[in-house]
Predicted model as a PDB file, atoms N, CA, C, CB and O in Angstrom, pLDDT in the B-factor column:
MODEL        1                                                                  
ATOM      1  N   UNK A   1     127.090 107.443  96.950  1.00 48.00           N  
ATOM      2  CA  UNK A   1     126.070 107.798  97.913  1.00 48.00           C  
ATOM      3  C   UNK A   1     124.882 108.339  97.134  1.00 48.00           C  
ATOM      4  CB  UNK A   1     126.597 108.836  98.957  1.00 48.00           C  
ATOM      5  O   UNK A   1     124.884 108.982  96.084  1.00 48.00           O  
ATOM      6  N   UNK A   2     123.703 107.868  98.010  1.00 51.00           N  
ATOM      7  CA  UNK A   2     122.275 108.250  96.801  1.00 51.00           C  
ATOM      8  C   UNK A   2     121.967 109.560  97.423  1.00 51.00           C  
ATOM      9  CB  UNK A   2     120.569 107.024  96.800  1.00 51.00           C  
ATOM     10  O   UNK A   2     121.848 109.777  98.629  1.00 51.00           O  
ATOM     11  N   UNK A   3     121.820 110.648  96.170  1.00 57.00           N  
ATOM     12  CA  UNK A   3     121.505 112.211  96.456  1.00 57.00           C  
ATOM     13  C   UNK A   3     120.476 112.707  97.921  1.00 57.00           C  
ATOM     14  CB  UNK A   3     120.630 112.734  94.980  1.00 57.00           C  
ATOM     15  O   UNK A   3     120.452 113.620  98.746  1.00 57.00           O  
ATOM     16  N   UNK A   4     119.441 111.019  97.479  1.00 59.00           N  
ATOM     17  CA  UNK A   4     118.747 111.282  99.012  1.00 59.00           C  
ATOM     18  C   UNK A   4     119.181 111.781 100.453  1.00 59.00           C  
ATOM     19  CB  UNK A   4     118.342 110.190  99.372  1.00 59.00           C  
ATOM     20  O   UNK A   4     118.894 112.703 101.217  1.00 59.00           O  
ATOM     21  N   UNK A   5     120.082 110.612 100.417  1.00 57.00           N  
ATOM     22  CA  UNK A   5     121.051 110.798 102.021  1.00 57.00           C  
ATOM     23  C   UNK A   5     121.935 111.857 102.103  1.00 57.00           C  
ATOM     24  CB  UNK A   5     122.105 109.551 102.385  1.00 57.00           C  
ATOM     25  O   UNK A   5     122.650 111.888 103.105  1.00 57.00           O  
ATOM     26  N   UNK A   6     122.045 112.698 101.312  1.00 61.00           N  
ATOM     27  CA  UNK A   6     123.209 113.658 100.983  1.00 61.00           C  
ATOM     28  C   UNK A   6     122.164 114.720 101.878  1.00 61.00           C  
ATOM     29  CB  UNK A   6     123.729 114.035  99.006  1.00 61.00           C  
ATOM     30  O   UNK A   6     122.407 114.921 103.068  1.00 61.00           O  
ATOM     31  N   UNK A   7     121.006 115.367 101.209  1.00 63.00           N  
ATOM     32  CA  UNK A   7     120.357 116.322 102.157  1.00 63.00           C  
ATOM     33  C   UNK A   7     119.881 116.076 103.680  1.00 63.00           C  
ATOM     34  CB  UNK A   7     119.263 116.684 101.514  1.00 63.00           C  
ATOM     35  O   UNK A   7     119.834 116.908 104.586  1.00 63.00           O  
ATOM     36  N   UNK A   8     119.582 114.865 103.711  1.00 63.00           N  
ATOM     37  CA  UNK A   8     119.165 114.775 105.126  1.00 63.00           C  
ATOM     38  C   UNK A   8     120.544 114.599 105.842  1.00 63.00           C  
ATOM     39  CB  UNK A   8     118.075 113.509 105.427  1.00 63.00           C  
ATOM     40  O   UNK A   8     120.388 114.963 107.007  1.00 63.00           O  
ATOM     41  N   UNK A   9     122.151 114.088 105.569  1.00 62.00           N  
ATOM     42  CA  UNK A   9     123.271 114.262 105.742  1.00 62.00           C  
ATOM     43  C   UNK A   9     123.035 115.635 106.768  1.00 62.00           C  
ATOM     44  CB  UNK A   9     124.067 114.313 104.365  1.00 62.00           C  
ATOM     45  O   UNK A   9     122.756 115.752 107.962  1.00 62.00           O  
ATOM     46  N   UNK A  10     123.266 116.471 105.800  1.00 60.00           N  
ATOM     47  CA  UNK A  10     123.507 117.628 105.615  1.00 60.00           C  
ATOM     48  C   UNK A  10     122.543 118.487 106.812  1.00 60.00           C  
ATOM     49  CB  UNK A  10     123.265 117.885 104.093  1.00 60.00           C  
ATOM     50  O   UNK A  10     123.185 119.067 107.688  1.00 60.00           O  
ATOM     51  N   UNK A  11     121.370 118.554 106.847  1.00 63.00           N  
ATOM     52  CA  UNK A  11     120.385 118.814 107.815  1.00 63.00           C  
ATOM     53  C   UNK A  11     120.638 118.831 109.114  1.00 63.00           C  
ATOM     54  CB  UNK A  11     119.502 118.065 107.709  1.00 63.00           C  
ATOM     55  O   UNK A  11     120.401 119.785 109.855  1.00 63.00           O  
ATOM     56  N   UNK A  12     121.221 117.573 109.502  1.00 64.00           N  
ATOM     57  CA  UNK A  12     121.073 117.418 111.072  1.00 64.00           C  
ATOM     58  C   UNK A  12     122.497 118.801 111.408  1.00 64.00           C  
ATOM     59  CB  UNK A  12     121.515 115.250 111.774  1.00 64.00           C  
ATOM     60  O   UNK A  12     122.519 119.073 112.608  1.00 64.00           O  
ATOM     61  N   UNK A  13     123.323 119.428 110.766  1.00 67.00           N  
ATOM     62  CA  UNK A  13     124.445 120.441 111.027  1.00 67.00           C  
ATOM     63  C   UNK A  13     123.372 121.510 111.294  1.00 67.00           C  
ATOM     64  CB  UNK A  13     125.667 120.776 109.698  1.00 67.00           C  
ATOM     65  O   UNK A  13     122.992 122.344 110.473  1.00 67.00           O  
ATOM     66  N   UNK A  14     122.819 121.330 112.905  1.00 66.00           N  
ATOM     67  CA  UNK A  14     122.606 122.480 113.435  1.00 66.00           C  
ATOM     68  C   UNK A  14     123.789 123.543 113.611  1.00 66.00           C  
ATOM     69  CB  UNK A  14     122.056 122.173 114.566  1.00 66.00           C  
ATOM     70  O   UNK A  14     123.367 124.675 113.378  1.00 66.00           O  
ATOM     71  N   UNK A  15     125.143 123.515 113.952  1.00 68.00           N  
ATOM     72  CA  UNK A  15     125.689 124.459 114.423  1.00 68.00           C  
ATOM     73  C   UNK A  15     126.791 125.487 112.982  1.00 68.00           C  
ATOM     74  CB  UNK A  15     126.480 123.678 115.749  1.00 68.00           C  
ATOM     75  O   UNK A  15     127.590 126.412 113.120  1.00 68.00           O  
ATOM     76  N   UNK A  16     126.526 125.084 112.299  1.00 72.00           N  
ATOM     77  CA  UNK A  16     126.787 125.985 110.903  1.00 72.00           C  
ATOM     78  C   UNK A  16     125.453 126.514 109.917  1.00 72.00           C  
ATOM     79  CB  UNK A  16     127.744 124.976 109.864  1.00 72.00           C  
ATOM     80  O   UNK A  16     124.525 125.888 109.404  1.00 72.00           O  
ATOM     81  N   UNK A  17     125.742 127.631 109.915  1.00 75.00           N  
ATOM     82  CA  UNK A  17     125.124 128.662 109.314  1.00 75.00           C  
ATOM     83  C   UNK A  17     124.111 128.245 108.196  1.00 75.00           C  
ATOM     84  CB  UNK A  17     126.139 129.521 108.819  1.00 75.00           C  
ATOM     85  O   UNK A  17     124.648 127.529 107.351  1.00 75.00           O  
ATOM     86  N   UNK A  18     122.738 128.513 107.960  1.00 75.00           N  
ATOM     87  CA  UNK A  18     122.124 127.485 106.824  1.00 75.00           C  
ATOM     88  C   UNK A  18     122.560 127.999 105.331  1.00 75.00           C  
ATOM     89  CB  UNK A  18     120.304 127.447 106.909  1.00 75.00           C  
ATOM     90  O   UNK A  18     122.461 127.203 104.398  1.00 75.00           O  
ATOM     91  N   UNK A  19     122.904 128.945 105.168  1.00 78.00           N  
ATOM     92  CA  UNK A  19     123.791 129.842 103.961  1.00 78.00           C  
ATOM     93  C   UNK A  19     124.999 129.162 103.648  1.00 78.00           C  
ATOM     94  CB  UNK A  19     124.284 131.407 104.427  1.00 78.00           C  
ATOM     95  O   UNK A  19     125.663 129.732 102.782  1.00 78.00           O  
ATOM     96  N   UNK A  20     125.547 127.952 104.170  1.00 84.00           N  
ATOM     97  CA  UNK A  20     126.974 127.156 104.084  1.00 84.00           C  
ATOM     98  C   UNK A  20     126.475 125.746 103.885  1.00 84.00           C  
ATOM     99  CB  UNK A  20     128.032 127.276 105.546  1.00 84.00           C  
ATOM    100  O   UNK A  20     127.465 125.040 103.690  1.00 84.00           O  
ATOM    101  N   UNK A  21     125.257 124.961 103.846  1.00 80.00           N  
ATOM    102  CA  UNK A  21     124.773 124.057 103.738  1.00 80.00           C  
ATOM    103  C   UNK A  21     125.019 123.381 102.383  1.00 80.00           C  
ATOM    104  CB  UNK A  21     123.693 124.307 104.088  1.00 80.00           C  
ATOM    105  O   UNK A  21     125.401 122.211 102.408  1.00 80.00           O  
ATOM    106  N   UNK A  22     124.820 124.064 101.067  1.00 84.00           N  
ATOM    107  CA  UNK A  22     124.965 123.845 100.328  1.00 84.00           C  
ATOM    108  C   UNK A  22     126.807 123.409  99.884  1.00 84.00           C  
ATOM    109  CB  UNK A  22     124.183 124.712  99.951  1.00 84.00           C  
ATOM    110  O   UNK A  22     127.132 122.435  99.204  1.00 84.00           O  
ATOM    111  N   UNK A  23     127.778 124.448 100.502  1.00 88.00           N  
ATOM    112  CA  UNK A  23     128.964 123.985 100.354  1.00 88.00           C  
ATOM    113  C   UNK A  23     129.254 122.509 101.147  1.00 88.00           C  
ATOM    114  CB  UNK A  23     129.821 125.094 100.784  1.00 88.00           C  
ATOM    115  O   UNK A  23     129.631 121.529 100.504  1.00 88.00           O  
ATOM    116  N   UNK A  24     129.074 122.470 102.365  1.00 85.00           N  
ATOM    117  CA  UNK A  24     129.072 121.283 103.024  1.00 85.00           C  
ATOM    118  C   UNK A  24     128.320 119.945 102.326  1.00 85.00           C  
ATOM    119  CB  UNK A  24     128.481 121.623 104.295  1.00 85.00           C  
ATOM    120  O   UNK A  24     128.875 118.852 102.442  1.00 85.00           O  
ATOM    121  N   UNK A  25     127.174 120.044 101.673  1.00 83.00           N  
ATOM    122  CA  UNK A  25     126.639 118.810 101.220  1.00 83.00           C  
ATOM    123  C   UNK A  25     128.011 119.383  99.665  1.00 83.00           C  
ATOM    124  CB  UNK A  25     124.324 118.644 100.997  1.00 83.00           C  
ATOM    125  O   UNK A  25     129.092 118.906 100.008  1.00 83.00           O  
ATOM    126  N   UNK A  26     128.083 119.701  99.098  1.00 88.00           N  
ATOM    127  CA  UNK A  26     129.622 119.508  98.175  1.00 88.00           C  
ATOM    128  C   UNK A  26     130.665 118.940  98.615  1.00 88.00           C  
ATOM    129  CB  UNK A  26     130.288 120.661  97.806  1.00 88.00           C  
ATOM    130  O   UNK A  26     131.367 118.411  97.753  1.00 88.00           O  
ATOM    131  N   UNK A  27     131.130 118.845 100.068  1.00 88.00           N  
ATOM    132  CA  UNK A  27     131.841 118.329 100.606  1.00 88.00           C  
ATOM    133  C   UNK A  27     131.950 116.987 100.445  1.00 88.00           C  
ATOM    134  CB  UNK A  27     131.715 118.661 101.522  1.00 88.00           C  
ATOM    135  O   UNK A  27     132.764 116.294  99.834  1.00 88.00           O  
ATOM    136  N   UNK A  28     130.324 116.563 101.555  1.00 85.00           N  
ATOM    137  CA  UNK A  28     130.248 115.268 101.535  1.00 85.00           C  
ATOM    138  C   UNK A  28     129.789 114.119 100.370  1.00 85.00           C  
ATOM    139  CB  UNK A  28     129.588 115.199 102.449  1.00 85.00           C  
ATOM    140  O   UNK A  28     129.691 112.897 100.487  1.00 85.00           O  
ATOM    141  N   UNK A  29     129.532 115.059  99.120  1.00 86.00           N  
ATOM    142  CA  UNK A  29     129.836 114.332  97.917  1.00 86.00           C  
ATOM    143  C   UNK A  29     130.756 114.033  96.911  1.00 86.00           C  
ATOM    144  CB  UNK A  29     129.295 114.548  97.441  1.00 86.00           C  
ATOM    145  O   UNK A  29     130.781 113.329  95.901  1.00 86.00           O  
ATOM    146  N   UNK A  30     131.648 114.938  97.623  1.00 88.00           N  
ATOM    147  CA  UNK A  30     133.104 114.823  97.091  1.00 88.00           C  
ATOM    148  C   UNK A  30     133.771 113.610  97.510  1.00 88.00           C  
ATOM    149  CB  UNK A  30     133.974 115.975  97.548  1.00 88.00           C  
ATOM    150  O   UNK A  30     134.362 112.822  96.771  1.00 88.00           O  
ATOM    151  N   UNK A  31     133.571 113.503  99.211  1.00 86.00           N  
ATOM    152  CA  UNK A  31     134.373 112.479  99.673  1.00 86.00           C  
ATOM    153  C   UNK A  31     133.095 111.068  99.068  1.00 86.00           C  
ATOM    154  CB  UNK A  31     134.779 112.721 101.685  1.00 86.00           C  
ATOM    155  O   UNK A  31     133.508 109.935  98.820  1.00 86.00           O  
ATOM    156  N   UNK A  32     132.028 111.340  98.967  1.00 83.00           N  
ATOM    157  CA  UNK A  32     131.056 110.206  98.575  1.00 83.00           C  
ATOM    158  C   UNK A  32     131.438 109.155  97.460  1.00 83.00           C  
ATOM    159  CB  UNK A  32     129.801 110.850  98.107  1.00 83.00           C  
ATOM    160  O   UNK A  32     131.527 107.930  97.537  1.00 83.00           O  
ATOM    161  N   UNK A  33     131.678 110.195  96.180  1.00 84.00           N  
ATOM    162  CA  UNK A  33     131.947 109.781  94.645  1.00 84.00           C  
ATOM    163  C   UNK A  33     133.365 109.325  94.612  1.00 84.00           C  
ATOM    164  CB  UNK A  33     131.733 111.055  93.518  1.00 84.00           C  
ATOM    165  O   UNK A  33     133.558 108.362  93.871  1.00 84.00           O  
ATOM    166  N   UNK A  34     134.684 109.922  95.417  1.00 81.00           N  
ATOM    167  CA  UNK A  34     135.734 109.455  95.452  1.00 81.00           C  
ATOM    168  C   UNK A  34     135.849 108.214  96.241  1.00 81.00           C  
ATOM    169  CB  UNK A  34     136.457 110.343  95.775  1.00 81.00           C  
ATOM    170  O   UNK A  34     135.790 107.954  97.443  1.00 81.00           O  
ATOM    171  N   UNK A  35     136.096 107.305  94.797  1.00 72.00           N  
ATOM    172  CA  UNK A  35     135.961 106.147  95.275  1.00 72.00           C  
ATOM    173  C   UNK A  35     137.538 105.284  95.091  1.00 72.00           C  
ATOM    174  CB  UNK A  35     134.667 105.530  94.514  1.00 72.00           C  
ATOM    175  O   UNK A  35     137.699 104.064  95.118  1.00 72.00           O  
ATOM    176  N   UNK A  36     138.665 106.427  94.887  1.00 75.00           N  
ATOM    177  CA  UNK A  36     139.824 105.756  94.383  1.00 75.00           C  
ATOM    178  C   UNK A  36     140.694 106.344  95.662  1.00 75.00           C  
ATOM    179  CB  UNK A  36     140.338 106.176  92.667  1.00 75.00           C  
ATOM    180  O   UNK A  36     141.875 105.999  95.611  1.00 75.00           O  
ATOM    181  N   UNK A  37     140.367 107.100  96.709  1.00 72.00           N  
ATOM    182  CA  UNK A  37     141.181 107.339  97.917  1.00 72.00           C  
ATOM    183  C   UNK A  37     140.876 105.980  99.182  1.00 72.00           C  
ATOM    184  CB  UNK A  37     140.675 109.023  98.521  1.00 72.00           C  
ATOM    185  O   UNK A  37     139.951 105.188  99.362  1.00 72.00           O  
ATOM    186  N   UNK A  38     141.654 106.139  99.588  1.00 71.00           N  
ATOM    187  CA  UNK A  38     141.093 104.808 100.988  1.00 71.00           C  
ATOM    188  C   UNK A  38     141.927 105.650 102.067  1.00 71.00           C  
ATOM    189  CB  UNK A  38     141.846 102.563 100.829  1.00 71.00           C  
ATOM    190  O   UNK A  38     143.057 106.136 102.054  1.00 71.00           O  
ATOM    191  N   UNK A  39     140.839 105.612 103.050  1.00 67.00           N  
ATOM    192  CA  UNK A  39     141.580 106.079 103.896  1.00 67.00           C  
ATOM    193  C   UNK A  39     141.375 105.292 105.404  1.00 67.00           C  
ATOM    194  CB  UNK A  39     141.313 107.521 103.846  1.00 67.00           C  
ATOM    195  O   UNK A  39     140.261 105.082 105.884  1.00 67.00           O  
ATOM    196  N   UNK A  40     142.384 104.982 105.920  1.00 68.00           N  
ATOM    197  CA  UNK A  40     142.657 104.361 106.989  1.00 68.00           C  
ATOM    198  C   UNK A  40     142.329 104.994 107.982  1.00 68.00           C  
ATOM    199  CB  UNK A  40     143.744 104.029 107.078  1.00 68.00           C  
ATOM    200  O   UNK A  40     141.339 104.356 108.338  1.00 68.00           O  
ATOM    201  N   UNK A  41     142.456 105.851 108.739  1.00 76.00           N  
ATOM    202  CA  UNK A  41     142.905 107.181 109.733  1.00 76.00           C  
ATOM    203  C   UNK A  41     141.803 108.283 109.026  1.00 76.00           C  
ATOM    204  CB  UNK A  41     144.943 107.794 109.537  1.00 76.00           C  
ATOM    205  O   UNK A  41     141.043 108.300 108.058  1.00 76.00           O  
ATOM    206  N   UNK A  42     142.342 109.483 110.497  1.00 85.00           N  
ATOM    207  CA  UNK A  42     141.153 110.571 109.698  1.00 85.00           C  
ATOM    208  C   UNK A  42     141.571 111.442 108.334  1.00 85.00           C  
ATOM    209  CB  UNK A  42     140.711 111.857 110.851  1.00 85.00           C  
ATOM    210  O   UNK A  42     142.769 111.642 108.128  1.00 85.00           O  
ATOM    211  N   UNK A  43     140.731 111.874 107.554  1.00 86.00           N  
ATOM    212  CA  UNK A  43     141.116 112.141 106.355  1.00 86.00           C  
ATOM    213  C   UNK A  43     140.569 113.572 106.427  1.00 86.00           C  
ATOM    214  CB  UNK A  43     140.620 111.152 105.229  1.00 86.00           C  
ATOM    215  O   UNK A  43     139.820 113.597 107.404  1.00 86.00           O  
ATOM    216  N   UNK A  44     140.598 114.653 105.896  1.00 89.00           N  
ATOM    217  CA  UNK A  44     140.036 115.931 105.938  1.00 89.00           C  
ATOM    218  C   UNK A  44     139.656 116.544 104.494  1.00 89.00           C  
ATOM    219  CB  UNK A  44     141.013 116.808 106.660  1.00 89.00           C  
ATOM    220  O   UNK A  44     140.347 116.221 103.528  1.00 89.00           O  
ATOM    221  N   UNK A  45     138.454 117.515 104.319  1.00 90.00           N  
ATOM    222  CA  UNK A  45     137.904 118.085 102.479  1.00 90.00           C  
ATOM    223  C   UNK A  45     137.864 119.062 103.180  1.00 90.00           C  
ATOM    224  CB  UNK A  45     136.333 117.612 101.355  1.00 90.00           C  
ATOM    225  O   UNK A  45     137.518 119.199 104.353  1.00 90.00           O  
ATOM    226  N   UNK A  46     138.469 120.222 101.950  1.00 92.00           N  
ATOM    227  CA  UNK A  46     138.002 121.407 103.117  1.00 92.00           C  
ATOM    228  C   UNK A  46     137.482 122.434 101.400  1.00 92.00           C  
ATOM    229  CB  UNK A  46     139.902 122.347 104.630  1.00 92.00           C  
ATOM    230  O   UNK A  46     138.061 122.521 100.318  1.00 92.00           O  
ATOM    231  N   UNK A  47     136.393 122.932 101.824  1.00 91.00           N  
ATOM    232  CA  UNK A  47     136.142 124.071 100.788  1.00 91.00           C  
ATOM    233  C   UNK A  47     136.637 125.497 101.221  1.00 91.00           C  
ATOM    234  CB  UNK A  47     134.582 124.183 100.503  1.00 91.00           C  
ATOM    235  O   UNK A  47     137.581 125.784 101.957  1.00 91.00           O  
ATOM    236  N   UNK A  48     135.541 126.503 100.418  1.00 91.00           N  
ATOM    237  CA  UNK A  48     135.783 127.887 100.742  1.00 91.00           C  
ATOM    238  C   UNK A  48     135.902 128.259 101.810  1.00 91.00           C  
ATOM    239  CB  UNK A  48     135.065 128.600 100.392  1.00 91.00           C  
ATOM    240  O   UNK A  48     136.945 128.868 102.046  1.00 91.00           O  
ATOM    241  N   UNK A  49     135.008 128.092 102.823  1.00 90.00           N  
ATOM    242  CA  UNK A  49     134.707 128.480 104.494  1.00 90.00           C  
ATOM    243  C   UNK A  49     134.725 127.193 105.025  1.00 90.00           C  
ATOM    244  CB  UNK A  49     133.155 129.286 104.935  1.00 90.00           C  
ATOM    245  O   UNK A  49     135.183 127.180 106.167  1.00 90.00           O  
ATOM    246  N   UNK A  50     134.266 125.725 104.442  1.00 90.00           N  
ATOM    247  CA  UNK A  50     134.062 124.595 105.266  1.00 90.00           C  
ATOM    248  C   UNK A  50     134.998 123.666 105.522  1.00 90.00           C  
ATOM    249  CB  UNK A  50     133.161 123.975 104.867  1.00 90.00           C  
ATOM    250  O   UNK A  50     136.124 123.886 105.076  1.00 90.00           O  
ATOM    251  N   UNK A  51     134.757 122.425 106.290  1.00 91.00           N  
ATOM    252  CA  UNK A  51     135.833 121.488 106.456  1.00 91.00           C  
ATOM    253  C   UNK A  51     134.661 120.338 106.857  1.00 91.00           C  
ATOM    254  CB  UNK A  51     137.186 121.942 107.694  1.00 91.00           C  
ATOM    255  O   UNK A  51     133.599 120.413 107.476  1.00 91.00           O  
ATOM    256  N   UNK A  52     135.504 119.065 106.088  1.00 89.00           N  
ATOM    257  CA  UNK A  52     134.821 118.098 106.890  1.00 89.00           C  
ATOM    258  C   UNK A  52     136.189 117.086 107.422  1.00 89.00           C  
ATOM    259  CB  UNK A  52     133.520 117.246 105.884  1.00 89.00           C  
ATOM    260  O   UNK A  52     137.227 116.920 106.781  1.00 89.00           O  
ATOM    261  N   UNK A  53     135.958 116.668 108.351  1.00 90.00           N  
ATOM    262  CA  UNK A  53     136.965 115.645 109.133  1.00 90.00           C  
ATOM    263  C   UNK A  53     135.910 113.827 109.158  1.00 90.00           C  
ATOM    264  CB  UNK A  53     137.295 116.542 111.261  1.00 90.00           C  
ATOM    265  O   UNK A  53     135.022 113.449 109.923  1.00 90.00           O  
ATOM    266  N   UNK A  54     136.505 113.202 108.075  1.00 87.00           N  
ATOM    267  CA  UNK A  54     135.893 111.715 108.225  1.00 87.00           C  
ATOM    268  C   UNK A  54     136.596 110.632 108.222  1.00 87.00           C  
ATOM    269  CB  UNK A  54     135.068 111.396 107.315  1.00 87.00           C  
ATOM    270  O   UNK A  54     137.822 110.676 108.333  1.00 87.00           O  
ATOM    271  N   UNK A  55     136.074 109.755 108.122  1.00 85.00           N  
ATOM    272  CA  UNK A  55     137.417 108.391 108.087  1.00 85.00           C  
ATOM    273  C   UNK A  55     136.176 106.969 107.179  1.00 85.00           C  
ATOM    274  CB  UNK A  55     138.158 107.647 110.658  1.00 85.00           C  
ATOM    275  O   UNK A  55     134.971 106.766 107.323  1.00 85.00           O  
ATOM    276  N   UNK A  56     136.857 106.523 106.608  1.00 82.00           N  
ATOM    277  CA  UNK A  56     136.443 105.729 105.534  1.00 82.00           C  
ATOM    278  C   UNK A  56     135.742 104.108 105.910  1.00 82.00           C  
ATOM    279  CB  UNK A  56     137.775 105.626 104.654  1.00 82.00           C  
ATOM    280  O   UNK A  56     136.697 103.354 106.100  1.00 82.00           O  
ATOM    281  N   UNK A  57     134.728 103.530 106.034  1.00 80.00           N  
ATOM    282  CA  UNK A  57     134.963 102.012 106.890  1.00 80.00           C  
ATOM    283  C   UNK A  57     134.379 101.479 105.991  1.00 80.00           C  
ATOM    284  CB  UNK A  57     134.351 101.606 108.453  1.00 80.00           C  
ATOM    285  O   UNK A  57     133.169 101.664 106.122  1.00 80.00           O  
ATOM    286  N   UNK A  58     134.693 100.736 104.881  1.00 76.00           N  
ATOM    287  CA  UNK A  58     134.706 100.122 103.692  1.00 76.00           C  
ATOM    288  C   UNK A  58     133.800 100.848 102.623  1.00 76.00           C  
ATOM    289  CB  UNK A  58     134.317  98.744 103.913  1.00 76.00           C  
ATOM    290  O   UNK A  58     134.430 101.475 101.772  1.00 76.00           O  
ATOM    291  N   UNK A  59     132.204 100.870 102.512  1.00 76.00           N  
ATOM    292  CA  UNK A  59     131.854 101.324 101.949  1.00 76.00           C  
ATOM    293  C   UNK A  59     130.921 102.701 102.538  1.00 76.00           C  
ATOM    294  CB  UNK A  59     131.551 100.410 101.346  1.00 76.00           C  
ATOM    295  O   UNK A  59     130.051 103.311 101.916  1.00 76.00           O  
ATOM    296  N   UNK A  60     131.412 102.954 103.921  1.00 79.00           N  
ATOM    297  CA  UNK A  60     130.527 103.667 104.677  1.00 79.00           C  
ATOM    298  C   UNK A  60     131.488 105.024 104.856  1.00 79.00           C  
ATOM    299  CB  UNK A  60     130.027 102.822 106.109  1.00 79.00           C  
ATOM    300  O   UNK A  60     132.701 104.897 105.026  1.00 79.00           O  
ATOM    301  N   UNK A  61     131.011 105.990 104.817  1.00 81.00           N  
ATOM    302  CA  UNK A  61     131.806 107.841 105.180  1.00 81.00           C  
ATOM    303  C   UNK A  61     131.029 107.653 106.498  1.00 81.00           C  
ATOM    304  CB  UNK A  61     131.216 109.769 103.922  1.00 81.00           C  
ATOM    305  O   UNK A  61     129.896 107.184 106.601  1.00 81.00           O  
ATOM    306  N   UNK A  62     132.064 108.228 107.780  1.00 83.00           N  
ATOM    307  CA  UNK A  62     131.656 108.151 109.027  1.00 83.00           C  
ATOM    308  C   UNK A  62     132.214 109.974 109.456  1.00 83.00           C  
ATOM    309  CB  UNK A  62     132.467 106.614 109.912  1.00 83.00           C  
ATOM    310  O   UNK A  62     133.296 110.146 110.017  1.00 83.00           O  
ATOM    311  N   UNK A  63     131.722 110.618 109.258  1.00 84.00           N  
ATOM    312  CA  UNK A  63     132.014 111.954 109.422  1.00 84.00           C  
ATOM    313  C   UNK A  63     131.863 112.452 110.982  1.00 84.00           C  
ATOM    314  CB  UNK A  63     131.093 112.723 108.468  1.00 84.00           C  
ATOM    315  O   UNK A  63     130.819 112.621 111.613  1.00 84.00           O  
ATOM    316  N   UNK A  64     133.332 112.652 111.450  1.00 85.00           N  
ATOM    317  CA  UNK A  64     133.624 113.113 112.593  1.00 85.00           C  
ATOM    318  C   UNK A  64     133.579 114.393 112.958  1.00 85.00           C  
ATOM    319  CB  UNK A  64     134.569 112.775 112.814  1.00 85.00           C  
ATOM    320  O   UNK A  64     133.800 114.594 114.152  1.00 85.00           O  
ATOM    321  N   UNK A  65     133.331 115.440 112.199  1.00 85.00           N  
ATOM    322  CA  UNK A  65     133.769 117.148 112.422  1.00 85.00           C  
ATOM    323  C   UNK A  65     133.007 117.277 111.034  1.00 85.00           C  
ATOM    324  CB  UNK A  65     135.830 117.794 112.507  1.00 85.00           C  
ATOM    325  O   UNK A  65     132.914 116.568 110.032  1.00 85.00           O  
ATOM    326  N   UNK A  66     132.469 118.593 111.464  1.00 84.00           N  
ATOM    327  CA  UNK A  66     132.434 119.641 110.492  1.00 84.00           C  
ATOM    328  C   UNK A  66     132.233 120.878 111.012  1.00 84.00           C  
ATOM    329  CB  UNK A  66     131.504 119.444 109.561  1.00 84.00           C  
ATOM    330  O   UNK A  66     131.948 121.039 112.198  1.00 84.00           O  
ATOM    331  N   UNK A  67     132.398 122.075 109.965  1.00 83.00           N  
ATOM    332  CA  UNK A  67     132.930 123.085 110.497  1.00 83.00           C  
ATOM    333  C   UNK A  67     132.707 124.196 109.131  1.00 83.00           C  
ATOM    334  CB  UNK A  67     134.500 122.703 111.062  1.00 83.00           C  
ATOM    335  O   UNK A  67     132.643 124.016 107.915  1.00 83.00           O  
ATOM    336  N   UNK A  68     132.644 125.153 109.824  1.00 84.00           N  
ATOM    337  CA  UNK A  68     132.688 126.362 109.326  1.00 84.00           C  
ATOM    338  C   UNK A  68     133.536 127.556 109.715  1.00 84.00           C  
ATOM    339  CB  UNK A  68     131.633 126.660 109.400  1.00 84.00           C  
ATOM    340  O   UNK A  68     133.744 127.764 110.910  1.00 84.00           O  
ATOM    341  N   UNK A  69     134.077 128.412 108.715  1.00 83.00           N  
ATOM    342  CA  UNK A  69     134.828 130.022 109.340  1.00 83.00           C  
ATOM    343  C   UNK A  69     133.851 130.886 109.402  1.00 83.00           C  
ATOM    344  CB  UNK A  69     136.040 130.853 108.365  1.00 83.00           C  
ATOM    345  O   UNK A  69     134.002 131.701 110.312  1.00 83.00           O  
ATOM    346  N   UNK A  70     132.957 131.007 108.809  1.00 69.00           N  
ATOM    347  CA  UNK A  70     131.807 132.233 109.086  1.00 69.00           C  
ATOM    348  C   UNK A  70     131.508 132.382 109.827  1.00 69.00           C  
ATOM    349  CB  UNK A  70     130.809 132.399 108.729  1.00 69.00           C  
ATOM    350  O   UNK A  70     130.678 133.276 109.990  1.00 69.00           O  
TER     351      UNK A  70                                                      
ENDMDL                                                                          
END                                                                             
C-alpha cells in the first residue's frame, strides 16, 4: 500500500481519539506490507489500545471495524 493512502486511510476514523491515529495507521500497514497471510474470513491486528477487524479480497484490505480502549 502507497504511504499516501495510509493517511487519508486513517483520517476518515472520526470516532477514535486523534492521539491513537498514529497507532491505527501502524495497524493498517502492518496488515498492508503482510503480504504472506491470506485471509479468507475476518482477520483481526490489534496494538496497544487499537484493533482493526478486515478481510483480505485479493490485492485489496477492506477494513470492517476499528476501534479503540481509550
Amino acid at each position: 500500500m502507497k504511504d499516501e493512502l495510509i493517511q487519508p486511510a486513517a483520517d476518515v476514523l472520526f470516532d477514535v481519539p486523534d492521539d491513537v491515529h498514529a497507532e491505527i495507521i501502524a495497524l493498517i500497514t502492518a496488515v498492508a506490507v503482510d503480504s504472506t497471510t491470506k485471509v479468507s474470513d475476518l482477520a483481526a491486528a490489534f496494538g496497544e489500545w487499537c484493533w482493526l477487524v478486515y478481510t483480505r479480497h485479493g490485492d485489496v484490505i477492506e477494513v470492517l471495524d476499528v476501534g479503540c480502549a481509550r
